[in-house]
C-alpha positions in Angstrom: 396.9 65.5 51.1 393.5 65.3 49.1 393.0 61.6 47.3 392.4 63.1 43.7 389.7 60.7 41.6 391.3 60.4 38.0 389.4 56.6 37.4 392.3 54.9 37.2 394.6 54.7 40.1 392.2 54.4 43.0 393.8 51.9 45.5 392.5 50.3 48.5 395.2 52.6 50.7 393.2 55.4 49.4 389.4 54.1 49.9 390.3 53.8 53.6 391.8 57.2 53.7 388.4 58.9 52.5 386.0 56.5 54.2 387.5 56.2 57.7 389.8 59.2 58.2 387.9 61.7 56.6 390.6 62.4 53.5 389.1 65.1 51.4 388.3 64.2 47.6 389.2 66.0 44.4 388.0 65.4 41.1 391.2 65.4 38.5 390.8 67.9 35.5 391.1 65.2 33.3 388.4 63.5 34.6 386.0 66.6 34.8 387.0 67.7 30.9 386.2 63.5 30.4 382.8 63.5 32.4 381.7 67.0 30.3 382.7 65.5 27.2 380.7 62.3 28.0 377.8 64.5 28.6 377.7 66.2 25.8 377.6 63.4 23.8 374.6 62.3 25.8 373.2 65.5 24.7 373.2 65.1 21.3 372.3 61.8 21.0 369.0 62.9 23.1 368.2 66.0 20.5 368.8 63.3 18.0 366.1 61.2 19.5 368.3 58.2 19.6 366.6 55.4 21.5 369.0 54.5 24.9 368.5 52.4 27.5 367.4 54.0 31.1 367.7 57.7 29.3 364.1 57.5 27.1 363.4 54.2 28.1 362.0 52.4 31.2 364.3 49.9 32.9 364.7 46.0 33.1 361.5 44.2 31.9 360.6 48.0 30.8 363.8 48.5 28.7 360.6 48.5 25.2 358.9 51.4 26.6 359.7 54.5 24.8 359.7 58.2 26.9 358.0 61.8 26.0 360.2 64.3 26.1 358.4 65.5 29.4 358.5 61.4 30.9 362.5 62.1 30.0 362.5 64.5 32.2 360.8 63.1 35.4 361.9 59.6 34.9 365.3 60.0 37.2 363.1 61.0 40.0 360.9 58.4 39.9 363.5 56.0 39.4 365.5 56.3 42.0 362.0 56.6 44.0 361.3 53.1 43.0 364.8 51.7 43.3 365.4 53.0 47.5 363.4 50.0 48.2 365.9 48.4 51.2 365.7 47.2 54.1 367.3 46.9 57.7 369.9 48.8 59.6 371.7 51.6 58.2 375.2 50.6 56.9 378.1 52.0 58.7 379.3 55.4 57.3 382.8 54.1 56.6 381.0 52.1 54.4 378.9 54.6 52.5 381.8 57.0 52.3 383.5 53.9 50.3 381.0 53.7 48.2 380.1 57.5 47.4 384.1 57.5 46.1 383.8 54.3 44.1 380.9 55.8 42.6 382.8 59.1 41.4 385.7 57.5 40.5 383.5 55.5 38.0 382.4 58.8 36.6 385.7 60.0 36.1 386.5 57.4 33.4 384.1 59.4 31.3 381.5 56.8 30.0 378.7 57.6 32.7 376.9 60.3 30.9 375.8 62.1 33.6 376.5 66.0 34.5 379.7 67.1 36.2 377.7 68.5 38.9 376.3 64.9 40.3 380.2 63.8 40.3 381.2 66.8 41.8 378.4 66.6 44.5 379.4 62.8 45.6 382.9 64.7 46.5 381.6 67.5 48.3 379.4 65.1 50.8 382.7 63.2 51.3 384.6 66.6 52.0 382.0 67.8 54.3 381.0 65.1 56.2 377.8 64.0 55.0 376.8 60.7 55.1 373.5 59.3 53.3 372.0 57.0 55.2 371.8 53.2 53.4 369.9 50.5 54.7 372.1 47.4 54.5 369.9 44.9 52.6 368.1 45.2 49.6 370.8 44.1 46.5 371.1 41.2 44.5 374.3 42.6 42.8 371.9 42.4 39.5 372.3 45.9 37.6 374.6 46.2 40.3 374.0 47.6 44.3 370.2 49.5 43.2 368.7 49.8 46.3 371.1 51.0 48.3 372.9 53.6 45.8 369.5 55.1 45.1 369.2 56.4 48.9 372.6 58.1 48.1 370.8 59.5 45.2 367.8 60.4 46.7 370.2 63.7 48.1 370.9 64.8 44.8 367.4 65.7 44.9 367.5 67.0 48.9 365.7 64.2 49.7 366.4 61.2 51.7 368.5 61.1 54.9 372.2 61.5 56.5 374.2 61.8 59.0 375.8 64.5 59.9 378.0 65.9 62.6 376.9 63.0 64.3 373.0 63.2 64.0 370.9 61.6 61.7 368.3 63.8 60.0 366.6 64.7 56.7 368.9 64.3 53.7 368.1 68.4 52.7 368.9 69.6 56.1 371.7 67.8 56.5 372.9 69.5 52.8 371.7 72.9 54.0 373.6 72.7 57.6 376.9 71.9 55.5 376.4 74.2 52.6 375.8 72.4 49.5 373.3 72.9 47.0 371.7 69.4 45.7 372.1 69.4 41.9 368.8 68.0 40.8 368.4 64.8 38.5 368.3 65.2 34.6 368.1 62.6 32.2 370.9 59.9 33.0 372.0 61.0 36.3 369.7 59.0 38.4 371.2 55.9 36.7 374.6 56.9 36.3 374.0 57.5 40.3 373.4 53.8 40.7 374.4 51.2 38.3 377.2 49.2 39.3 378.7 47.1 42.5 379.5 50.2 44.2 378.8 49.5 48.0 379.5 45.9 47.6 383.2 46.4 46.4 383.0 49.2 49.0 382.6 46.9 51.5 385.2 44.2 49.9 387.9 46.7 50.0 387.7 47.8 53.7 387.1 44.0 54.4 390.7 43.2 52.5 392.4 46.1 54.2 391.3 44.7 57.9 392.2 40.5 56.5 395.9 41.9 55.8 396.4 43.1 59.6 394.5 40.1 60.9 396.4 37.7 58.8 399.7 39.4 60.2 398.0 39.0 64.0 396.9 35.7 63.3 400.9 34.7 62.9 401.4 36.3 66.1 399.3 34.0 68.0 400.4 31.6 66.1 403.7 32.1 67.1 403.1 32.7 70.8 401.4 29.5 71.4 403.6 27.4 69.5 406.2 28.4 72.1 403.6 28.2 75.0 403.4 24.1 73.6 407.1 24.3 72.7 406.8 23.2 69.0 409.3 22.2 66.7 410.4 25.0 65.0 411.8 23.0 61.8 408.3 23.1 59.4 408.7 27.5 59.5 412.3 26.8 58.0 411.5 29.2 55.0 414.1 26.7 52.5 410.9 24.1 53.5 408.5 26.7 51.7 410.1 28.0 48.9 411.2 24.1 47.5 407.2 24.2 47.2 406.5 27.5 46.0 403.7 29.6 47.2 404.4 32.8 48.0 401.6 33.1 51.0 403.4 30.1 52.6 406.8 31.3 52.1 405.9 35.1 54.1 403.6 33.5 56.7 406.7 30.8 57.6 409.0 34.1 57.8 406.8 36.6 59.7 406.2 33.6 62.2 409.7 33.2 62.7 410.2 36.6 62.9 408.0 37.0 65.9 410.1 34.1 67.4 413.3 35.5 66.9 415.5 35.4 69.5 414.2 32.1 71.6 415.2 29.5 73.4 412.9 27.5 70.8 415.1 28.1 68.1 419.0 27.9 69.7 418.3 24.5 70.9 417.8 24.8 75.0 414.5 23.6 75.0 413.7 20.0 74.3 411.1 19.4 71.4 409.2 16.7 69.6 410.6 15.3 66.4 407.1 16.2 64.7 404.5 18.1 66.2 400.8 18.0 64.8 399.2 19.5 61.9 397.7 22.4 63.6 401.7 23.2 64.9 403.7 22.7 62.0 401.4 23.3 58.9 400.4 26.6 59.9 402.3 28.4 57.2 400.4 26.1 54.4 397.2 27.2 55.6 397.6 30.9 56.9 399.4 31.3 53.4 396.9 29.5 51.3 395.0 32.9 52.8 397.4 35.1 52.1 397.4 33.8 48.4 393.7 34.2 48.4 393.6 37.3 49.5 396.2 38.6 47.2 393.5 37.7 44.2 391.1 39.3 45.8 392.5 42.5 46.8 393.6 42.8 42.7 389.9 42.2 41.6 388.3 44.5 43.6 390.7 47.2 42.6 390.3 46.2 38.9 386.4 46.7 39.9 387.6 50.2 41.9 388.9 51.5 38.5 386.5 50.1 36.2 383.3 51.5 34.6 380.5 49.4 35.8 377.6 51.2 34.2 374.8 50.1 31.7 374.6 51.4 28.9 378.0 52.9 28.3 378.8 55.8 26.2 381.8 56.4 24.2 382.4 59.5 22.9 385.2 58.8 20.6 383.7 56.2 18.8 379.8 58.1 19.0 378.3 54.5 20.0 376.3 53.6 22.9 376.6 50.0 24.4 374.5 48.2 26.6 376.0 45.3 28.5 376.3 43.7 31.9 379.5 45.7 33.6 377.6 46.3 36.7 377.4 42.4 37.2 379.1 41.7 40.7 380.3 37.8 40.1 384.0 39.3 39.5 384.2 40.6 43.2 381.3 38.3 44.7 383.5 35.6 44.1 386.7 36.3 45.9 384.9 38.2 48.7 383.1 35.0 49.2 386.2 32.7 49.4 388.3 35.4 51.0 385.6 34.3 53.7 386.1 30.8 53.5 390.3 31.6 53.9 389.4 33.3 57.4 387.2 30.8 58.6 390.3 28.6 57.7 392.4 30.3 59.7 390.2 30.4 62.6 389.8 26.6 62.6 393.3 26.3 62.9 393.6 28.7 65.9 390.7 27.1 67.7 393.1 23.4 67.3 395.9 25.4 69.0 393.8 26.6 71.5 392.7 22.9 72.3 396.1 22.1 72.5 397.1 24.5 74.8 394.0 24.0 77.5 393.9 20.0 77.1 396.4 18.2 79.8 397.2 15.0 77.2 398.2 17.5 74.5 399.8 21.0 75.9 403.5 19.6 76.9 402.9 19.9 80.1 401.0 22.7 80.8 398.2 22.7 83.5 394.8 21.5 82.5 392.9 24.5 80.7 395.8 26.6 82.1 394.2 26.9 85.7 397.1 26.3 88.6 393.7 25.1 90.5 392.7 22.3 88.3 389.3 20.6 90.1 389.0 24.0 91.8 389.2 26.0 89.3 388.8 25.0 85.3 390.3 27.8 84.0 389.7 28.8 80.5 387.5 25.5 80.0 385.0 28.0 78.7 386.8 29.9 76.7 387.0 27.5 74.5 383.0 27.0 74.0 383.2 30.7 72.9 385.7 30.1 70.2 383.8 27.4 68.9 380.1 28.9 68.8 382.1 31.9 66.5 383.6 29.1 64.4 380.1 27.5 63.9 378.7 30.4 62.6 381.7 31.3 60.6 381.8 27.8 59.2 378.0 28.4 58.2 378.5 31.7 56.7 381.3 30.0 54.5 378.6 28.6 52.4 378.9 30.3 49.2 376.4 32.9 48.5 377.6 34.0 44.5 376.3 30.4 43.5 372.6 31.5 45.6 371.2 33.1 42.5 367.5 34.1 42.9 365.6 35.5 39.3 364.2 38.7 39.5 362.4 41.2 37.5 360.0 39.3 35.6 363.0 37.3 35.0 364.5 39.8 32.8 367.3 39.6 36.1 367.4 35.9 35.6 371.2 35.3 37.2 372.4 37.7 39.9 375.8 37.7 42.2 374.4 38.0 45.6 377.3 40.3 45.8 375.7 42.2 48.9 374.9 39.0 50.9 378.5 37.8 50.2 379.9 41.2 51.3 378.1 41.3 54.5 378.5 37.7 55.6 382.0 38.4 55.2 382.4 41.2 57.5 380.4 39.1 59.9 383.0 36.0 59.0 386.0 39.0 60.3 384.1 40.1 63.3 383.9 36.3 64.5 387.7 35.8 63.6 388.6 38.9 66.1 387.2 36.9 68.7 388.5 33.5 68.0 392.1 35.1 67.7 391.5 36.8 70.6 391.0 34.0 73.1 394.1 32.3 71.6 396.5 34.7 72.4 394.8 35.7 75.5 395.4 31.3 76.0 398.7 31.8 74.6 399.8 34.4 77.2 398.1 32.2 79.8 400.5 29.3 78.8 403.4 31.3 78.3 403.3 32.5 82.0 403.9 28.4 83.1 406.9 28.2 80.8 410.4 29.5 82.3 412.3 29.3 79.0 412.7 33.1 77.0 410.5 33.3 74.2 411.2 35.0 71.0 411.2 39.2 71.0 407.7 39.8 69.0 406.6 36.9 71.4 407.5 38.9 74.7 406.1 42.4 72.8 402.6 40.3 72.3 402.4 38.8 75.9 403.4 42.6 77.7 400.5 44.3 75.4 398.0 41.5 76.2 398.7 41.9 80.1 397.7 45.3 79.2 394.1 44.3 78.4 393.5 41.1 80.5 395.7 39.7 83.3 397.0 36.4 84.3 394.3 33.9 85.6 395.3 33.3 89.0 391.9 32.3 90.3 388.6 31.9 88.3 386.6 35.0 87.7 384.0 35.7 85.1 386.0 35.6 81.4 383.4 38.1 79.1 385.5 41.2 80.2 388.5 39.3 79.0 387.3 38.1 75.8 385.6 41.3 75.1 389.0 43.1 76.1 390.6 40.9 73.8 388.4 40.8 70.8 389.0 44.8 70.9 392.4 45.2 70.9 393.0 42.5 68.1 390.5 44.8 66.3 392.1 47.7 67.2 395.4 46.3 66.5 397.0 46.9 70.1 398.7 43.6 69.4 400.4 43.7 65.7 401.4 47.7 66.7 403.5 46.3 70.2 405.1 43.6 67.8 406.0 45.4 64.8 407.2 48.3 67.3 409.3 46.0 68.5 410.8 43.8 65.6 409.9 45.5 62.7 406.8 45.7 60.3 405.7 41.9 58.9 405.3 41.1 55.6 401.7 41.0 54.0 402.2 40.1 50.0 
């Protein structure tokens, strides 16, 4: 069923539809009666010669210069010319897509001035398949993500490049091979094309959609190697959490216990410490302090998703124009940026589990780094140098980038979000955190095949998938395959799919 773009319900579920399984767009009649309306209100105000900013003016430090009539005309063009000014590797088309649908939904609220046909045209790339291509790096997250929005404009004028059908080529054959006609730019459009935190929240919201399944895998390895170190179950008792009250706390204690349903951990068969370390028994405070994180920033980036991040807006209704700062990308730069921090949390937490369960004083008897061979063979001694060169770099990525603001444009730009930097290192922050996770429950499983008690249900579902990926370490052999094998099917979610198959689906807010 088509995701229909009204401008005020778009949710994250539905961004990740369009962007990365190809759900067709339509614009809501609403929204296309509001976006004609808004338009014709531009209109008039132009044949009225009323002076407005980036329609017959220039831009930023510029914003004094009065247009011709004719300059009016051409000034979109050059525009967006002078604003496709990144740099790097293209962004991922997941990515793009996002953005293209944030864009149009921002148009739908009817404040964006420009012509029904540019909205329309973001849909019809998005329903055929094409894919501008957007160089990566190039926004400050100042009048919002410039750079790379304008090489998704630069098609509305059959310029520029895509992807399509799997090849990358010029932006007007790739419009010709799928049958649409680029609209043109008139006055407004090139703006309206580009002004806001479009990519950046893009990026946010597929970003929050992958932290919900790995916070919810994250308590599955948690789970599996407290029983590999046979931990005190008491500190997931969810009465414990909800005498203190956080709501991330309270569901990460139950989804841990959850997986562990049904062990000998819990009915008392197995012999446990009276209090266990930090790292084993505080696990719901800090995996929920996540989860509580995340929660806020999975509301303001789809406050951001329905919002009208445009400069100047135009309201009809009232016949007034008003310039602002709505494109300004502090309000999701922020939460990205410590939803970052949150997963590097986590991942600090797993790598002290991980220690546990390969050191000899700490792992309740397991074998030293879980080798049968020890002296002969050292096991996964090295996994654990793996984990923490991805926790380094996580740790230094945690370094907040919306404080990093650089001035720009002749300091008419004097404070910018760094929203792009923020959203990238964030990704980067997740890509590490697949790995780290990884190599604990590919440790956990290790451990768990020493152990002769019965573990819980979602704990046995875990250890049969990960034997599907990597097996047991009988003897030394080179570990990359493994931690490559593992890495993938935490991204891929081999891992949360066997569990929840097998005890039911685990709670993420």
């Amino acid at each position: 069923m088509a995701i229909t773009i009204s401008g005020d319900n778009l949710t994250i579920h539905d961004i990740v539809a369009v962007a990365r399984h190809g759900e067709r767009v339509e614009l809501h009649p609403d929204a296309r009666y509001r976006i004609s309306r808004c338009r014709a209100f531009l209109d008039e105000r132009i044949e009225a010669r009323e002076i407005m900013y980036g329609v017959n003016t220039g831009i930023g430090e510029f914003s004094e210069v009065v247009l011709s009539d004719e300059q009016v005309r051409d000034f979109q063009r050059y525009l967006i010319y002078n604003h496709a000014a990144g740099i790097g590797e293209p962004c991922p088309e997941d990515h793009v897509r996002a953005a293209m649908v944030l864009r149009a939904n921002v148009h739908a609220n009817g404040h964006s001035a420009c012509r029904p046909e540019i909205t329309e045209f973001l849909a019809d790339m998005l329903n055929a398949g094409v894919t501008p291509v957007v160089c990566e790096k190039g926004s400050v997250g100042a009048c919002g993500d410039l750079a790379p929005m304008s090489q998704i404009a630069l098609l509305a004028m059959g310029e520029g490049e895509a992807f399509y059908n799997g090849a990358r080529m010029q932006g007007g054959k790739a419009l010709d091979a799928a049958g649409i006609q680029a609209p043109g730019l008139q006055a407004r459009d090139g703006l309206a094309m580009i002004n806001g935190s479009n990519l950046t929240n893009a990026i946010g919201c597929l970003t929050v959609w992958d932290v919900e399944r790995f916070l919810k895998q994250a308590e599955i390895g948690c789970a599996m190697s407290l029983e590999a170190l046979r931990a005190n179950m008491k500190p997931y008792d969810s009465r414990l959490h909800e005498l203190r009250g956080f709501r991330g706390a309270v569901i990460s204690a139950a989804n841990i216990r959850a997986v562990i349903d049904g062990s000998d951990l819990l009915n008392g068969k197995e012999k446990v410490k009276v209090q266990d370390a930090y790292s084993m028994r505080s696990s719901p405070q800090v995996i929920g302090a996540a989860r509580d994180q995340l929660r806020w920033t999975r509301e303001q980036l789809e406050i951001e998703a329905n919002g009208v991040g445009d400069n100047p807006i135009f309201l009809p209704d009232d016949e007034v124009v008003l310039t602002g700062a709505n494109f300004q990308g502090t309000p999701i730069s922020m939460p990205l940026d410590t939803l970052g921090g949150a997963v590097t949390m986590v991942c600090v937490l797993s790598e002290r589990r991980l220690n546990r369960l390969t050191n000899p004083a700490l792992s309740a008897g397991l074998p030293p780094f879980l080798t049968k061979g020890a002296g002969m063979f050292s096991g996964l001694m090295l996994s654990q140098y793996t984990a923490d060169m991805q926790i380094v770099e996580q740790r230094i990525l945690s370094s907040p980038a919306f404080t990093q603001s650089i001035p720009a444009a002749a300091d008419q730009e004097d404070f910018v979000s760094m929203g792009m930097n923020t959203a990238l290192k964030t990704r980067t922050i997740l890509d590490n955190a697949h790995g780290v996770l990884g190599i604990e429950l590919m440790a956990a499983a290790q451990g768990l095949d020493f152990r002769s008690f019965a573990p819980g249900r979602g704990t046995r579902a875990a250890h049969t998938e990960i034997r599907r990926h990597v097996d047991y370490l009988d003897e030394d052999r080179p570990l990359y395959p493994d931690h490559n094998a593992m890495k993938a099917a935490v991204e891929d979610l081999a891992i949360l799919r066997a569990v929840e198959d097998e005890i039911g689906e685990l709670q993420t807010y």
